[in-house]
N, C-alpha and C positions, 0 to 999 in steps of 0.2 A: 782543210788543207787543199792544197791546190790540186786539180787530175787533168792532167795530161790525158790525149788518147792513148788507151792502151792500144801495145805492140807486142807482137808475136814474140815469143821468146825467140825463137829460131832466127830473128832479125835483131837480134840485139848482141853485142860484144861481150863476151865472157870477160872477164875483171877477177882479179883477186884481191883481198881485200882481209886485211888482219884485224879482230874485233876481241876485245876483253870475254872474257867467257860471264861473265856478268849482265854487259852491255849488250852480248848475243841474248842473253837469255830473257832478259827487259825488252828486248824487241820483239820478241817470238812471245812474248805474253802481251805486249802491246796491240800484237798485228792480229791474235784469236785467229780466227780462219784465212784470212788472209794472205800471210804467209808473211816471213821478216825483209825477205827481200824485196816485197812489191813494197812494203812501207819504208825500206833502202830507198829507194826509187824517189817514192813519193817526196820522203825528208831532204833529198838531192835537187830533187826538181822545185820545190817550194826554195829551197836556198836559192838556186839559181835563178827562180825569179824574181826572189828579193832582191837581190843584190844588181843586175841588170837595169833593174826600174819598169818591168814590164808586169808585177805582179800587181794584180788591187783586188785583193778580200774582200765578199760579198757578205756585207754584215748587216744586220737591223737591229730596231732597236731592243727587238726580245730576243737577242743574243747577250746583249749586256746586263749586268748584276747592280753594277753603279759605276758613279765619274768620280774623278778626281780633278782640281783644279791645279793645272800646271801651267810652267813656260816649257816652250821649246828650246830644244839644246842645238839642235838642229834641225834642217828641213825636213818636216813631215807629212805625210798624205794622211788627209781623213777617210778612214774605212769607210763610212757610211756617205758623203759625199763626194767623196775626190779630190775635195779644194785643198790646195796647198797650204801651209801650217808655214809659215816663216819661220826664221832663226827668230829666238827672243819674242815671239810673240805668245799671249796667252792661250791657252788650249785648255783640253779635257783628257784625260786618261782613262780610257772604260778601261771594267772588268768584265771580261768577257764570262759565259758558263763554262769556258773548259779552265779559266782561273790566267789567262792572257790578259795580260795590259796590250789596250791597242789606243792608238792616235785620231783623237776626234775634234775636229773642231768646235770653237765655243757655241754659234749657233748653231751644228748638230745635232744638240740635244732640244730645240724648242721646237714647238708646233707652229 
């Protein structure tokens, strides 16, 4: 996951925020000592870096399980190198160890 440096609580905006009593309770078993809300945080700020285009996951290759061979549906970024993955061109899909598909390009995986 992505980490941000941490900030003071005392510097941060109080928020209210309605959660399934299920959903609260899968995160507070998720987060173990941690706490549900710093893993709030982290699940927010991993979004936002997604979606911005500023995010790139620092993976190798004994992070992954296996590949799969794909096309791209869209433009994607190879975890492991950066190179961009065009529309329609062939790729790889690892399995990451926590059970993640992530976006690899075809040479990637060669030595």
């Amino acid at each position: 996951m992505y980490t941000i440096p941490r900030t003071s609580t005392t510097d941060m905006e109080v928020t209210s925020i309605r959660l399934e009593k299920d959903l609260k309770d899968r995160l507070k078993k998720m987060a173990n000592n941690k706490g549900y809300q710093a893993l709030i945080r982290d699940i927010l700020w991993n979004y936002v870096q997604q979606k911005s285009g500023d995010y790139r996951p620092q993976f190798s290759e004994s992070d992954l399980r296996a590949s799969l061979h794909a096309t791209a549906q869209q433009e994607e970024r190879c975890v492991l190198t950066g190179k961009v993955i065009q529309q329609n061109e062939p790729m790889l899909l690892g399995l990451t160890t926590n059970g993640d598909l992530v976006p690899l390009s075809i040479d990637s995986m060669q030595d």
